[in-house]
N, C-alpha and C positions, 0 to 999 in steps of 0.2 A: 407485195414485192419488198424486200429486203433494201433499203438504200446503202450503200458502204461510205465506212469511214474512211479517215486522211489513212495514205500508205503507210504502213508499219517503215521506221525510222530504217529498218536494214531494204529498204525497197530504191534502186538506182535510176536516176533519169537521167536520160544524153542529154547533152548540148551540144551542136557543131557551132564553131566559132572560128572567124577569119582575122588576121593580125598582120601589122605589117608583117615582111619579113624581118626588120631589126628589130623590133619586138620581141618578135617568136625566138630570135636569136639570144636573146637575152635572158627570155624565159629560161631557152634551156640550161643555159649558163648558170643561171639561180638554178636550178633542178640538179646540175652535176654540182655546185658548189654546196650544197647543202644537202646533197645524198639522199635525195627523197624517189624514192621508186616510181614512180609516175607523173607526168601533166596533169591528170585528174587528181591527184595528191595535193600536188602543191598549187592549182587551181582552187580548190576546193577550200584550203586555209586561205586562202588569198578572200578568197567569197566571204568566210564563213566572220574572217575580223572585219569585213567591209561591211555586213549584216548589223554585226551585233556593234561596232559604231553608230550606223544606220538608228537604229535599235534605241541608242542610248540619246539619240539626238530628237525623236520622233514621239517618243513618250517619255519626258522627263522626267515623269511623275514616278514610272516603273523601276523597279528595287533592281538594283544589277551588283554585281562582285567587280573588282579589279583592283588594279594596281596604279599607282605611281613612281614613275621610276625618274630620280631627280640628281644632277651633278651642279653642285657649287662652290667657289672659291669660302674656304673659311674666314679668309685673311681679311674679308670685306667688314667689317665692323663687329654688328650683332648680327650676322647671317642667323648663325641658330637658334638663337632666342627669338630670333622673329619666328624665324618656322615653328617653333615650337607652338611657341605662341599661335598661328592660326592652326597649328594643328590641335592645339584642343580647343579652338573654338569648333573644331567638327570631329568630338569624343564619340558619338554616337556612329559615324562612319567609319574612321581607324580603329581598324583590328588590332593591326601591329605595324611595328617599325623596323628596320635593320638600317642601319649604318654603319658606316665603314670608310676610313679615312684612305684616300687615294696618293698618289704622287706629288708635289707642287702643292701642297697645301687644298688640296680638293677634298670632298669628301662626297660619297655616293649613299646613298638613300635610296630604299622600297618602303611603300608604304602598301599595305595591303588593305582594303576597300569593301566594306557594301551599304550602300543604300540606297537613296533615290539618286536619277543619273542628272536630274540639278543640281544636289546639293556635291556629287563628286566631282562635276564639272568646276561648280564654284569653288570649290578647294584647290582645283588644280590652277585655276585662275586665282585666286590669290596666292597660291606659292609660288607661281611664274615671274609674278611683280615684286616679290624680293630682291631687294637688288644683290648681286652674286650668283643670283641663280644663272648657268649657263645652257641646259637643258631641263628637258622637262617633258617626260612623256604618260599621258593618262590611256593606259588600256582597260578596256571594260567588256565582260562580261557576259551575256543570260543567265548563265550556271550562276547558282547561289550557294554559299556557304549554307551545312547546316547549322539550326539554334546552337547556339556553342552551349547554353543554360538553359535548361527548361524545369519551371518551377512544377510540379505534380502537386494538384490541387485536390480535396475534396469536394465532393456536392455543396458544403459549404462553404465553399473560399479558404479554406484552414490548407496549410501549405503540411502537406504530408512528409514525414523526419524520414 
């Protein structure tokens, strides 16, 4: 006898689920505010970022993609030279950067993310304790970036031109 595998990824399961009703009011309010065609839609993202935080908390060890997305007053001394400064102490994690200077002397930041969900946590933990920083939000991930570089080797180690 055949045992079967996990559902193929397009295979749907219910869930019935009770809420208050200011809850549910509110759901729907988010649901018409942001024009997403269904409960099960925006339920679903709802689940799907509470996992994969889940996810990045549970096994810190395991490699995940994200972002940090960071608002600071510039005016505060060396705001950016500190950031800078711990962001290459974690070169092997940032991919990339954008900023972009806001109103009132603000200035907004993405940092784009992958490696282990320790050491992006601990980046987002020390960019939080700069002082200036006024937000600071770390989303992460399962989906991984492909190798941006992949060296093609021969049988012998010799890096093929």
């Amino acid at each position: 006898m055949k045992t079967q595998g996990p559902a193929p990824l397009t295979a749907l399961a219910r869930l019935s689920i009770s809420l208050p009703a200011a809850l549910m009011r509110k759901l729907d309010a988010m649901l018409h505010e942001r024009q997403i065609a269904t409960r099960s839609q925006l339920i679903a993202e709802l689940i799907s970022n509470a996992v994969a935080e889940h996810e990045a908390l549970a096994h810190p060890d395991a490699i995940f993609a994200g972002t940090i997305t960071l608002v600071y007053r510039a005016d505060r001394g060396r705001v950016r030279t500190q950031l800078a400064q711990i962001e290459s102490e974690f070169l092997k994690e940032v991919i990339s950067a954008q900023h972009v200077f806001l109103e009132d002397d603000q200035s907004l930041e993405v940092l784009l993310l992958q490696g282990p969900a320790w050491r992006l946590r601990a980046l987002a933990d020390a960019l939080r304790m700069v002082r200036g920083v006024q937000q600071l939000d770390l989303v992460t991930t399962t989906a991984l970036l492909p190798p941006l570089h992949e060296q093609e080797r021969t049988a012998n180690g010799k890096r093929l031109q």
